[in-house]
C-alpha positions in Angstrom: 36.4 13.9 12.8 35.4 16.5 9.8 35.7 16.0 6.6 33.8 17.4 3.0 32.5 15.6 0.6 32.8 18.0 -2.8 31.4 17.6 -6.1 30.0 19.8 -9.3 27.2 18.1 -8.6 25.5 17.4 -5.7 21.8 16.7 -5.1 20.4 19.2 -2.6 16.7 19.2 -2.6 15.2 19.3 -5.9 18.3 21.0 -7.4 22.0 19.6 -8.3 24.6 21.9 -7.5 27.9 22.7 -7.3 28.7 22.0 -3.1 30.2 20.4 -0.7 28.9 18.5 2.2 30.6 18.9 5.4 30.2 16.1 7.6 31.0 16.0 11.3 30.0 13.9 14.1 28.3 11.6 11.9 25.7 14.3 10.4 25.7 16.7 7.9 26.8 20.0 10.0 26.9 22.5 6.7 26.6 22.7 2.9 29.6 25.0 1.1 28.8 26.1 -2.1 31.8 28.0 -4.6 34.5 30.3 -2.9 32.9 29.9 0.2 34.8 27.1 1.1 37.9 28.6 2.2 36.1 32.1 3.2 34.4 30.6 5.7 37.1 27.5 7.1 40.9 27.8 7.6 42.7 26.7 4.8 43.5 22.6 5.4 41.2 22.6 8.5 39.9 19.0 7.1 40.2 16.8 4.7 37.9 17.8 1.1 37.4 15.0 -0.9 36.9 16.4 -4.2 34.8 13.6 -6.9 34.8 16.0 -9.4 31.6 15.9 -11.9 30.6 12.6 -10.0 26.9 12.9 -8.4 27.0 13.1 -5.0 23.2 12.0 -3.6 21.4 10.7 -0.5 21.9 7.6 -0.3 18.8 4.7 -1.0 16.7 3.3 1.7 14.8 0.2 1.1 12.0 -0.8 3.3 11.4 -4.5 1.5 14.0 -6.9 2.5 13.7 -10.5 3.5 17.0 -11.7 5.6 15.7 -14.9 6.4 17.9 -15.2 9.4 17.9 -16.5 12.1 16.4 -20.1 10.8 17.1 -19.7 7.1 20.8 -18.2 6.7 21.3 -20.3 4.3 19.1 -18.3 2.1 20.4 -14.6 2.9 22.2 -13.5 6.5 22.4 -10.0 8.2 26.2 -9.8 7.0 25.9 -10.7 3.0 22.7 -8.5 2.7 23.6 -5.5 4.4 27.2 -5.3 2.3 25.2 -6.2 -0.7 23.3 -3.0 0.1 26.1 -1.1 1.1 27.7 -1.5 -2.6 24.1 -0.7 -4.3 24.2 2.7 -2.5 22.0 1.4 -0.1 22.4 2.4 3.8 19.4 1.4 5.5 17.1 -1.4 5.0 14.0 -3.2 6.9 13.1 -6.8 7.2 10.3 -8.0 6.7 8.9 -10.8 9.6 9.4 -13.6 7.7 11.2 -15.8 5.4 12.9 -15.9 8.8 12.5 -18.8 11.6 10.8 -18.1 14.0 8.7 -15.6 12.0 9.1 -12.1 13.8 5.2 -12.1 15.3 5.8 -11.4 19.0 8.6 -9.9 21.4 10.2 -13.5 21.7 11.3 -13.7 18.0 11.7 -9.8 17.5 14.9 -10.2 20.1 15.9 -13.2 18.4 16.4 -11.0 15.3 18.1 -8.4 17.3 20.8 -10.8 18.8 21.4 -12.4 15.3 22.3 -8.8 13.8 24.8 -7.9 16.8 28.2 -7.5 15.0 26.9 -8.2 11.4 25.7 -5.0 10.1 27.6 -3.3 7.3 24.4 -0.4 7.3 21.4 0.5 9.1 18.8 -2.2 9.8 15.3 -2.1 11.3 12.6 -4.5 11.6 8.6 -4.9 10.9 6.6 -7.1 13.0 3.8 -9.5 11.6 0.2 -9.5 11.6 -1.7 -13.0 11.6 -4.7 -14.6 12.5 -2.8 -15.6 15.9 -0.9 -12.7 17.2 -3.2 -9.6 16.9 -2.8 -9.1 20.9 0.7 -8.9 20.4 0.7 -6.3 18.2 0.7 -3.4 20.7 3.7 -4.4 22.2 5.5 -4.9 19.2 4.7 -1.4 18.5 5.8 -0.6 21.3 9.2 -2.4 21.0 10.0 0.0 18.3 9.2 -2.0 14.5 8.9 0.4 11.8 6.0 -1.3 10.6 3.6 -4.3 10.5 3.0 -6.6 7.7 0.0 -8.9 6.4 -0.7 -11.0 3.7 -4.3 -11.3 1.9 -3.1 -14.6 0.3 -0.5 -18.1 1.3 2.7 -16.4 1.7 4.6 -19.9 1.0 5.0 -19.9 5.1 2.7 -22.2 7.4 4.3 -20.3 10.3 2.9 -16.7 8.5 -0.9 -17.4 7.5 -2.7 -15.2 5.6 -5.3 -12.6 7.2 -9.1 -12.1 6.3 -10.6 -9.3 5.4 -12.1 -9.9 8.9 -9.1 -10.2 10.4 -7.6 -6.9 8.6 -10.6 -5.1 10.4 -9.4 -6.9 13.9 -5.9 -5.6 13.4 -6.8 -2.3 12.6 -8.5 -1.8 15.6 -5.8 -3.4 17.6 -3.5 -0.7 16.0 -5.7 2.1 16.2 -3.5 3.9 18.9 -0.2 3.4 16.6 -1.5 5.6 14.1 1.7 6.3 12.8 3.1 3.4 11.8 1.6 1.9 8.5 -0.1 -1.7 8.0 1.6 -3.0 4.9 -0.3 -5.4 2.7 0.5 -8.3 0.1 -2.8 -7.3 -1.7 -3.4 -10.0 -3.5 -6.5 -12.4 -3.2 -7.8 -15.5 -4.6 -10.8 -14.9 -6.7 -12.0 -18.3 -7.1 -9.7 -20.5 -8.6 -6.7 -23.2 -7.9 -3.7 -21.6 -9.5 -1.9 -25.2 -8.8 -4.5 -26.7 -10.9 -3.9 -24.8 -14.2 -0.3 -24.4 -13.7 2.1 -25.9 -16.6 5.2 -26.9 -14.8 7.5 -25.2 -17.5 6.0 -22.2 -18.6 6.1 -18.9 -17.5 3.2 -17.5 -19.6 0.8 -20.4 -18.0 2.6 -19.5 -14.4 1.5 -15.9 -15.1 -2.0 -16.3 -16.2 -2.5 -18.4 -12.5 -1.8 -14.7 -10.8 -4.0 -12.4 -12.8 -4.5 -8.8 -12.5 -7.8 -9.3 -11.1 -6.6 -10.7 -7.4 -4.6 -7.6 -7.0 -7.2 -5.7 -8.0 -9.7 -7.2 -5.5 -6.8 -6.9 -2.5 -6.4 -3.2 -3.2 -10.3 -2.7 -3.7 -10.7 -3.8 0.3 -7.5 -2.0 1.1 -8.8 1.1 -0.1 -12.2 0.9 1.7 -10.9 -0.2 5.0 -8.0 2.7 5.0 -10.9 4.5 4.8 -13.3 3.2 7.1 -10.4 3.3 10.1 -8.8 6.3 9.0 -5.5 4.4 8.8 -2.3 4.5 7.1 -1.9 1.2 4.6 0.8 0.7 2.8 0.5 -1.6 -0.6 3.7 -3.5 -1.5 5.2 -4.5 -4.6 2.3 -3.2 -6.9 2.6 -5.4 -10.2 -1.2 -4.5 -11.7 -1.3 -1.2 -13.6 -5.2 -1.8 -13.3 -5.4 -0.8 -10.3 -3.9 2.6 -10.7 -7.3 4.6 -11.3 -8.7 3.4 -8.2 -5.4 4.4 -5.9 -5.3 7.8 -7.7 -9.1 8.5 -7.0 -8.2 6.9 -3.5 -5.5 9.4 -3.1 -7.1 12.4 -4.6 -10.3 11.5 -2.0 -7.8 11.9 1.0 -7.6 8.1 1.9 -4.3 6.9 3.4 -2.5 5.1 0.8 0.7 4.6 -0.3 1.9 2.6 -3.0 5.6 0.8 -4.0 6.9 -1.1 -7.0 9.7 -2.9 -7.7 12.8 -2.8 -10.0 12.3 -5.7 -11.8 8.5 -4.8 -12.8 9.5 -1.6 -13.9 12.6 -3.2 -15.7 11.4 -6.6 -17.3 8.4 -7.7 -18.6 7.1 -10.9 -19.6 7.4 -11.3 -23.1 11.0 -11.6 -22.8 10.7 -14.2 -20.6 11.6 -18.0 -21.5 10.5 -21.1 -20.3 11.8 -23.0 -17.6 13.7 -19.3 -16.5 12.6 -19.6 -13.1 14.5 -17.0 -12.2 12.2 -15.2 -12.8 8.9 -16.1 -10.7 8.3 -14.1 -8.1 4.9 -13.1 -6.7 2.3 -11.2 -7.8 4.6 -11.9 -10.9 6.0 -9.9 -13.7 3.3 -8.9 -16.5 3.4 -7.7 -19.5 5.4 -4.6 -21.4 2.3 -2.4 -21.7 1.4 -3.1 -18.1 5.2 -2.2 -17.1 4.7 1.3 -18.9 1.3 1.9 -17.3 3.4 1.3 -13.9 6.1 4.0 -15.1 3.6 6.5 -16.0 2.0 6.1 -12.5 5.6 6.7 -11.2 5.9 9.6 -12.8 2.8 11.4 -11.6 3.0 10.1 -8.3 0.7 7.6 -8.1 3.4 5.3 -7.2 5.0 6.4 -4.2 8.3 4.6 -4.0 10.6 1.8 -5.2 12.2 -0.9 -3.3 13.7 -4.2 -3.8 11.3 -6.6 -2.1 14.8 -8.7 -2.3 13.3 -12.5 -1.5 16.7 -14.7 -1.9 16.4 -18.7 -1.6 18.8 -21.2 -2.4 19.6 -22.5 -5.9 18.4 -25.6 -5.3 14.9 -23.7 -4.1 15.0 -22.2 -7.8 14.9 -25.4 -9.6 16.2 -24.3 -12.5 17.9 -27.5 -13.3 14.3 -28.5 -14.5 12.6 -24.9 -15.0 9.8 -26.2 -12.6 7.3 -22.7 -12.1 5.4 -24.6 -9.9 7.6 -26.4 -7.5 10.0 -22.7 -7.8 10.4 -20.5 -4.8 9.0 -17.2 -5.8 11.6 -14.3 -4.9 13.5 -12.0 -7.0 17.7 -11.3 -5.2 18.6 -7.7 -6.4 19.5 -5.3 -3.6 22.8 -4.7 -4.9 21.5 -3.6 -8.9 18.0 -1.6 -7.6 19.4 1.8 -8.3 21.8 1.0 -11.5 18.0 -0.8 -12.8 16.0 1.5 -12.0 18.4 4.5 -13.4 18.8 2.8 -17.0 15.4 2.5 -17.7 14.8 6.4 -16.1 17.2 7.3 -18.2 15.1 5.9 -20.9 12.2 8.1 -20.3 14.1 11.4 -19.4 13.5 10.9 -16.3 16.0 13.1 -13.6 18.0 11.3 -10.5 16.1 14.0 -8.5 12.6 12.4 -9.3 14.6 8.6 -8.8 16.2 9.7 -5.6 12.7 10.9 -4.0 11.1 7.4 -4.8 14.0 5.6 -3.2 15.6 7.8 -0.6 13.1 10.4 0.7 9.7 8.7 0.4 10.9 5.2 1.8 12.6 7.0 4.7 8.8 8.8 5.3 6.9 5.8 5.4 9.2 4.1 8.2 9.5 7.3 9.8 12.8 8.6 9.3 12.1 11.7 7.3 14.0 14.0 9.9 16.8 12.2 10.0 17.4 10.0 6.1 16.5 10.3 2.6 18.3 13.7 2.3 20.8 15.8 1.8 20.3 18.8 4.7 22.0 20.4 7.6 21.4 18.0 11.0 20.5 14.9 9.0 22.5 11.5 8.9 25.5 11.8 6.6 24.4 8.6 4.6 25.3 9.8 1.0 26.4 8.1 -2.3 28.6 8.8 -5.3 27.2 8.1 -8.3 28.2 8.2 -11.6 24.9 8.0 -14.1 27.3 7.5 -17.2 29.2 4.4 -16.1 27.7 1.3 -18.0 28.4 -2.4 -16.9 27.5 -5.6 -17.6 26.0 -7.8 -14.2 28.0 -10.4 -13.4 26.2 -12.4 -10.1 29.6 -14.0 -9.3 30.4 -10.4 -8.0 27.4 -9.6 -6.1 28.0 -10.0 -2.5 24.2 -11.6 -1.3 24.7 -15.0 -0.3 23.3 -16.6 -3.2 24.0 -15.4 -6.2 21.5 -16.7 -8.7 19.5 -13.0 -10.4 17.3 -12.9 -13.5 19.6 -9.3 -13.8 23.1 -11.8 -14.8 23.9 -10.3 -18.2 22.4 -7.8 -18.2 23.9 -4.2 -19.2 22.9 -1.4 -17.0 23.3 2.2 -16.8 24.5 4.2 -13.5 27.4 2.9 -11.0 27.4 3.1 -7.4 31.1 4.6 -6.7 31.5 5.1 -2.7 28.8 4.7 0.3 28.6 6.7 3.1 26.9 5.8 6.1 27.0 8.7 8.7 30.1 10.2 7.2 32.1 6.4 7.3 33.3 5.5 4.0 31.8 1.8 4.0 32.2 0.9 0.5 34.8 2.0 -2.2 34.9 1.0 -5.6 33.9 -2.7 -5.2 35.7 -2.6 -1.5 34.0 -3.0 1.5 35.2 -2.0 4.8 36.3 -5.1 7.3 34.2 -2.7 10.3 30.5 -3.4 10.0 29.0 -0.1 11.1 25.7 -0.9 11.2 22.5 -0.4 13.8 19.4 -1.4 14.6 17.2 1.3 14.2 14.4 1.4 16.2 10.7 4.1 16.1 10.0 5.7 19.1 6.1 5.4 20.3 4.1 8.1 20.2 
């Protein structure tokens, strides 16, 4: 089947233009632009759909996504999170190891979350494996199963089953990886420097729960990141950045040749903590959301590059895991659910700032897809690529309503809130698989595997 995909304004490159995207064979075969159309194709050869001044992007990739099944579908499942995605413009995602049971830390429990997607994916789905204490001489083979990734925290992730790594340990991994050069080690960089957050913690207030994270444990985290990228000449990857301290030392990092990459998420670059109540426990997640001039430090290192990429780090639980009923920060799970609003949230406060969808489509379309591997084949609009595009229209405000989000549970600090910028339609390889608030009853998804090198 062919069919074209017009617009005034289509994102090619670094450039929107006037185009049409002909897709056949579930890629991207050609790009028409004005009265070449019918010069160069019979008249009526195949369908044109025509979305008139609507933008017409690639569509996101977001490598930060908890599912949490098989073990905790109660939280999120393949099928609500992947049509979630699908309606925020969304056509690939990657799970992270755990808040799943068993954690994904060998070839046991990496099939286990292969079986439990079969027939439930609405877009593209691959998977990271973990690194612990206990399973660096499984790490190899994982690699060689095909994860995109593997994933490490410096500090409790909340999971028994997923301990926390040394900076010992992260030298022991590295080693272990040494032949899988290129795939990256990402990193909850965050470290206790020497005190018992539980201790100080005020059940009901955010402002005490956020002074129990300071900047400073990032800070440290990154510090032995940076040195040990470049000790091992490896690729590390830092997730969900929340400390704008830390910039300088990534940007001489970077400018000094070391391999590291850098992501943020919507909701520090959207929210900030002085408009955050008590008891809201919404809105603890970890490291947690800071202040408003940190959140501007973290937009100015997104404009220059510092910051390489946005994703959701979506982290669902169950209400009752929230404790709102009593506002309890320290008996709360810490996880923000968002995949569905990261675009329309991360549009309305470019907007803001003047910033262009070309800059916000680099930072979650083509970056993400070059850290996973997939920048051949996603995160673009080009001849011989996937056809996994978006409509888009920047203009279209709305107020977020969770009872219409389609993640499992439905409880989002983003509920009332108005945003800028409307995902329209969703294309994944050329298959209309969401329309208007309509998704199609044919998941269409795949597992998505990295070949070894």
């Amino acid at each position: 089947m062919k069919i074209g995909i017009r617009s005034k304004n289509v994102l090619i490159g670094n450039e929107v233009k006037d185009a049409c995207v002909i897709i056949e064979n579930e890629k991207i075969s050609d790009l028409f632009y004005p009265d070449s159309i019918n010069d160069s194709e019979p008249e009526n050869s195949f369908e044109i759909i025509d979305y008139g001044d609507l933008v017409i992007m690639p569509s996101l990739i977001d490598t930060h996504v908890h599912i949490n099944e098989p073990g905790r579908e109660e939280w999120e499942g393949f099928e609500t999170v992947t049509k979630a995605a699908a309606a925020g413009g969304i056509t690939m995602l990657v799970d992270m190891p755990l808040n799943s049971e068993p954690v994904t830390t060998d070839r046991k429990s990496l099939d286990q979350k292969i079986n439990s997607a079969t027939g439930k994916l609405y877009i593209d789905v691959g998977f990271y494996g973990g690194a612990v204490p206990e399973n660096v001489s499984e790490l190899s083979l994982l690699y060689r199963c095909g994860v995109l990734g593997f994933k490490s925290f410096m500090i409790d992730s909340g999971l028994e089953e997923f301990r926390h790594v040394t900076e010992n340990d992260l030298e022991n991994i590295l080693k272990e990886l040494d032949p899988a050069k290129d795939v990256p080690l990402l990193v909850h960089a965050e470290t206790n420097c020497g005190f018992d957050e539980k201790k100080y913690l005020s059940d009901h207030s955010y402002s005490s729960f956020l002074n129990t994270r300071p900047r400073e444990w990032e800070n440290k985290a990154i510090e032995i990141l940076i040195r040990l990228s470049k000790k091992y000449d490896r690729y590390i990857h830092i997730v969900h950045l929340s400390s704008s301290d830390a910039l300088d030392m990534i940007r001489q990092a970077k400018s000094d040749g070391i391999k590291i990459t850098v992501e943020t998420c919507p909701h520090y670059l959207y929210f900030n903590s002085e408009n955050i109540q008590d008891n809201d426990t919404r809105f603890k997640c970890t490291p947690p959301i800071r202040e408003n001039e940190n959140r501007e430090k973290l937009w100015e290192a997104v404009e220059d590059g510092t910051i390489d990429l946005i994703v959701s780090d979506h982290s669902p639980c169950t209400d009752e895991l929230k404790c709102m009923e009593d506002g309890n920060f320290k008996t709360a799970w810490g996880g923000i659910s968002s995949i569905q609003l990261g675009l329309s949230a991360i549009w309305t406060e470019a907007f803001r700032r003047g910033l262009s969808l070309t800059e916000v489509s680099k930072l979650m379309s083509a970056n993400p897809a070059k850290l996973i591997g997939m920048e051949k084949r996603k995160g673009k609009i080009e001849i011989g690529m996937d056809a996994d595009i978006i409509v888009f229209d920047p203009e279209r405000k709305f107020i977020v309503d969770c009872n219409k989000l389609y993640h499992k549970n439905k409880l989002t600090p983003y509920d009332g809130e108005e945003l800028q910028g409307e995902v329209i339609a969703t294309y994944l390889r050329g298959n209309k698989i969401y329309d208007n608030g309509n998704i199609s009853d044919h998941p269409k998804g795949r597992v998505i595997f990295r070949k070894a090198t």
